[in-house]
C-alpha positions in Angstrom: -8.9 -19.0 135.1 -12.3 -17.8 136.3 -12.9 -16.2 133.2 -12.3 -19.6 131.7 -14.7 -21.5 134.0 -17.4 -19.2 134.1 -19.8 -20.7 132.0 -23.2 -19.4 133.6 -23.5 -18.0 129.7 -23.6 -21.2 128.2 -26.4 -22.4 130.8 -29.4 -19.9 129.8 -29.3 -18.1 133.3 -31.1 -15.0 133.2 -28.8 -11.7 133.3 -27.6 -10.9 136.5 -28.4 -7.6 138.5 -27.2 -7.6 141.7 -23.6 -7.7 143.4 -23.8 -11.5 144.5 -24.9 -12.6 141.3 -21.3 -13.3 139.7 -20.3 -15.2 143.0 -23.4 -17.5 142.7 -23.2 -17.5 138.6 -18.9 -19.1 139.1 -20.8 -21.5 141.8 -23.2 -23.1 139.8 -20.6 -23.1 136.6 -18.6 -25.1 138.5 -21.5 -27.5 140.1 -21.3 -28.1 136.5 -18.2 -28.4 135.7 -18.0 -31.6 138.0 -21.2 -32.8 136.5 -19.6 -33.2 133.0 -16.4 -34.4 134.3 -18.3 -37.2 136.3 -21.0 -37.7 133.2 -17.9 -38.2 131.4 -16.0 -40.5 133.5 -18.9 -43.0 134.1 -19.9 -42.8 131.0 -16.5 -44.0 129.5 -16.4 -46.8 132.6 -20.3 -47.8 131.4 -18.9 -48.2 128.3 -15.8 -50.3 129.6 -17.5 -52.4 131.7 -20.4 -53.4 128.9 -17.7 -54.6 126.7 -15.5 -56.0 129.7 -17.9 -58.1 131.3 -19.8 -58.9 128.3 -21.9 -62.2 128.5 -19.6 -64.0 125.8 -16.4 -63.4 128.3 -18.3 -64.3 131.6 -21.3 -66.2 131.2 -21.4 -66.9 135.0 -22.6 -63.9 137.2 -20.3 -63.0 139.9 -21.7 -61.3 143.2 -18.8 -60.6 144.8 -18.7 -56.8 143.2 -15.6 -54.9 142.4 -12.6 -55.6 144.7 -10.2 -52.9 143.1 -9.0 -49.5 144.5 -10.2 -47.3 141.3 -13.6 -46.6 142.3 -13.2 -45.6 146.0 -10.5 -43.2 144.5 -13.0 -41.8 142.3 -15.8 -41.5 145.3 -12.9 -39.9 147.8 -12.2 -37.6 144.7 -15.9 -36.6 143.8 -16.3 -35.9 147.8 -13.4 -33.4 148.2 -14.5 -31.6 144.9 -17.9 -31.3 146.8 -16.5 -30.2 150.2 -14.4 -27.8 148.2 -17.5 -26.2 146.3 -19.5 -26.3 149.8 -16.8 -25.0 151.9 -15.1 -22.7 149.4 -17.9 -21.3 147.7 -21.6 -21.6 149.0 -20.8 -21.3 152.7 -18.8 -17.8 152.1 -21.7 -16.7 149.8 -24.1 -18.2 152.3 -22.9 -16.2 154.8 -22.5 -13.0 153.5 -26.0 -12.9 152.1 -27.7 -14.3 155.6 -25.2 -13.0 158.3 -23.3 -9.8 157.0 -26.2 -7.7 157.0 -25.2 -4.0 155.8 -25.3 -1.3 158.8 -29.6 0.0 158.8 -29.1 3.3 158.0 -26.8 3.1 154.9 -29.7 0.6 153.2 -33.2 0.7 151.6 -35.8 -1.0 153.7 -38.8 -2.1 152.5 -41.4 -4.8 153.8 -42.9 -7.2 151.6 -45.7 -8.5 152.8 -47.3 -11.9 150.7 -51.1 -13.0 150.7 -52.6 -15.1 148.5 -52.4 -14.1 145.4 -51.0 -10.9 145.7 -47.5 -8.5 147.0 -47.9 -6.0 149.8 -45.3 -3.9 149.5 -44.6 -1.6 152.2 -42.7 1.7 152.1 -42.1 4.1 155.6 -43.1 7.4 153.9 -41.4 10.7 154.3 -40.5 10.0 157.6 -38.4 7.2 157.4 -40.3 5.1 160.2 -42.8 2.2 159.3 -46.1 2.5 161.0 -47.3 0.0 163.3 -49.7 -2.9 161.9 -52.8 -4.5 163.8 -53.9 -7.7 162.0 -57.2 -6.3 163.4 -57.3 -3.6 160.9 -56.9 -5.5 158.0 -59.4 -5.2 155.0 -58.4 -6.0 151.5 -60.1 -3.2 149.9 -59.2 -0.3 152.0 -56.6 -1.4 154.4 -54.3 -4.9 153.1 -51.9 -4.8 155.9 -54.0 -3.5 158.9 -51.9 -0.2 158.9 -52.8 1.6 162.5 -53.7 5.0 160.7 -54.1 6.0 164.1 -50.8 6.4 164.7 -48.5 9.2 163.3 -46.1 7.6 161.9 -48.1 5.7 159.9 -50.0 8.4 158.2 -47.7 8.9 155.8 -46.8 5.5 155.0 -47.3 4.1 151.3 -48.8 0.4 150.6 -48.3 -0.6 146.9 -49.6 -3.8 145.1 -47.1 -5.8 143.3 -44.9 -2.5 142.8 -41.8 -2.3 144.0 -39.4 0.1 143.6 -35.4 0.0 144.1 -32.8 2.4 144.1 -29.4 1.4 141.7 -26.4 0.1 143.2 -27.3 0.7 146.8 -27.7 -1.9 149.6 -31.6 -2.9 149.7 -33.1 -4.6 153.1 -36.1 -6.6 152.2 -38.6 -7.6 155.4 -40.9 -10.8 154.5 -43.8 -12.2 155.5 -46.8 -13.6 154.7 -50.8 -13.1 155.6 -51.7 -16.8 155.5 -49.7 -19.9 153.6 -46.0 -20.5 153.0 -44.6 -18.1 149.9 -41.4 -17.5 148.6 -40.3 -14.4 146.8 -38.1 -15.3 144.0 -36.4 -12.7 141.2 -34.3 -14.7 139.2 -31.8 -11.7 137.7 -31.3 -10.2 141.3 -30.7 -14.2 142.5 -32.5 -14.1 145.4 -35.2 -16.5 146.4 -36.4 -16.8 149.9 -39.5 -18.9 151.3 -41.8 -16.8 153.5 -42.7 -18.8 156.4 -46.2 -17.2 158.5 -45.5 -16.3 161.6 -42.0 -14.6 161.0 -40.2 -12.1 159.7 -37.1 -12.7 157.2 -35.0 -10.4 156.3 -33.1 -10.6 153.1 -30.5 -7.7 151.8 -28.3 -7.3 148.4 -27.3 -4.8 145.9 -29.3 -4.2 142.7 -26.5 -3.1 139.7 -28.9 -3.0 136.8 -31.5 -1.2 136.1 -34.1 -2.6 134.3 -37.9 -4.1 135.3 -38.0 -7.6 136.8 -40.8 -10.2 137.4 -41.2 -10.9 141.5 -42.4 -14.4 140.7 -44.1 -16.7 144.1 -41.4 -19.7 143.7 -43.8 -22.4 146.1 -46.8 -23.1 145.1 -49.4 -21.5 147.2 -52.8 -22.3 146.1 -55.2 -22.6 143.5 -54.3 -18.7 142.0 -50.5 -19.0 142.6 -50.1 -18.7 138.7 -51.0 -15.4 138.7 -49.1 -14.3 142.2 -46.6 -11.9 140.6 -45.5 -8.4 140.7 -42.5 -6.2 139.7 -39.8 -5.0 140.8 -38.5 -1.5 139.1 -34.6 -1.0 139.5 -33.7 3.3 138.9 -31.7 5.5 140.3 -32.1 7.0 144.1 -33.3 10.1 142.9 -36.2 8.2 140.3 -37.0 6.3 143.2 -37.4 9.3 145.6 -39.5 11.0 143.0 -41.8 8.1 142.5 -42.3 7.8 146.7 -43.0 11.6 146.4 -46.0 11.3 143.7 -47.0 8.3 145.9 -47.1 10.1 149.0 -49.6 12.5 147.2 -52.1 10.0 147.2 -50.9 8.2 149.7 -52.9 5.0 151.4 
């Protein structure tokens, strides 16, 4: 029956890449499912009513409205068809993807940190602990996220601009935030679009299944240069992704 439903196909999504992507694919299929059943429905009682009440049969207009039962059964259905598709489906989705966070040490953390126009992204290094940041410190040329290179564990760390590297079919943690205005980091085929709200930090996770490069695209508009706020995001095996940190770490920031 799922396989029957499914119909994301049919309704030019982009592919999907992550382990939540099917889930939110069957959602929206059938979000649109009931669409067509109810653009059906009312457009067959349109089509009724035009002829029924035509000006020839009832030349007088009545005000009184419909009086019959037929239409609150068809508002009582559409609502338990929503509730089911809320309750059912986005809420258990919802709340996997914001409240089942996997255990931290069995994931890939990164921090992604947005400024206007551009993608921070912040890996821990060799050591596997981020170094602190001083908002102090920050200079776009030689220091974008006011790393305290004072501090040991942050000599090692690596800053990238709009590169981001994944590892395949393992958990990823994703910290946001942002440097000045509202952002919202959006990659269609991993479906997972979060605003960035200054002044906190988000966390997102999920599960990257395909390889492949992706477009990190800024889905709220953010100022005049929002246009050209994107980066990418590079999905490879653990071991691609270790050795890219390593040649990183040569040069490190």
């Amino acid at each position: 029956m799922r396989e029957f439903l499914d119909i994301s196909h049919l309704l030019g999504m982009p592919e999907a890449a992550s382990a939540h992507a099917a889930d939110i694919d069957y959602m929206m299929a059938l979000v649109h499912w009931l669409m067509l059943i109810l653009f059906i429905g009312w457009g067959a009682y349109f089509l009724y009513v035009l002829y029924r009440f035509r000006a020839s049969k009832n030349p007088v207009a009545s005000y009184e409205g419909a009086k019959g039962t037929y239409s609150k059964i068809q508002e009582v259905a559409v609502v338990v068809v929503e509730s089911v598709l809320l309750v059912g489906f986005a809420f258990p989705i919802w709340g996997l993807l914001k409240n089942e966070f996997p255990v931290a040490n069995t994931t890939f953390e990164v921090h992604v940190i947005a400024e206007q126009f551009t993608w921070n992204i912040h890996y821990p290094g060799p050591d596997g602990i981020f170094g602190p940041l001083d908002p102090y410190l920050v200079n776009t040329a030689t220091n974008p996220i006011g790393l305290v290179m004072s501090d040991s564990t942050a000599m090692d760390d690596i800053v990238m601009i709009d590169e981001l590297h994944l590892p395949l079919d393992r958990p990823v943690t994703l910290s946001l935030s942002s440097k000045d205005v509202i952002h919202s980091f959006g990659v269609p085929q991993l479906r997972v679009k979060q605003d960035i709200i200054p002044g906190l930090i988000i966390p997102i996770w999920f599960t990257p299944t395909l390889a492949g490069e992706y477009e990190i695209a800024c889905a709220q508009l953010c100022g005049i240069g929002h246009y050209k706020m994107k980066g990418y995001v590079t999905v490879e095996p653990m071991e691609d992704v270790d050795a890219w940190l390593e040649d990183m770490a040569s040069g490190a920031f």
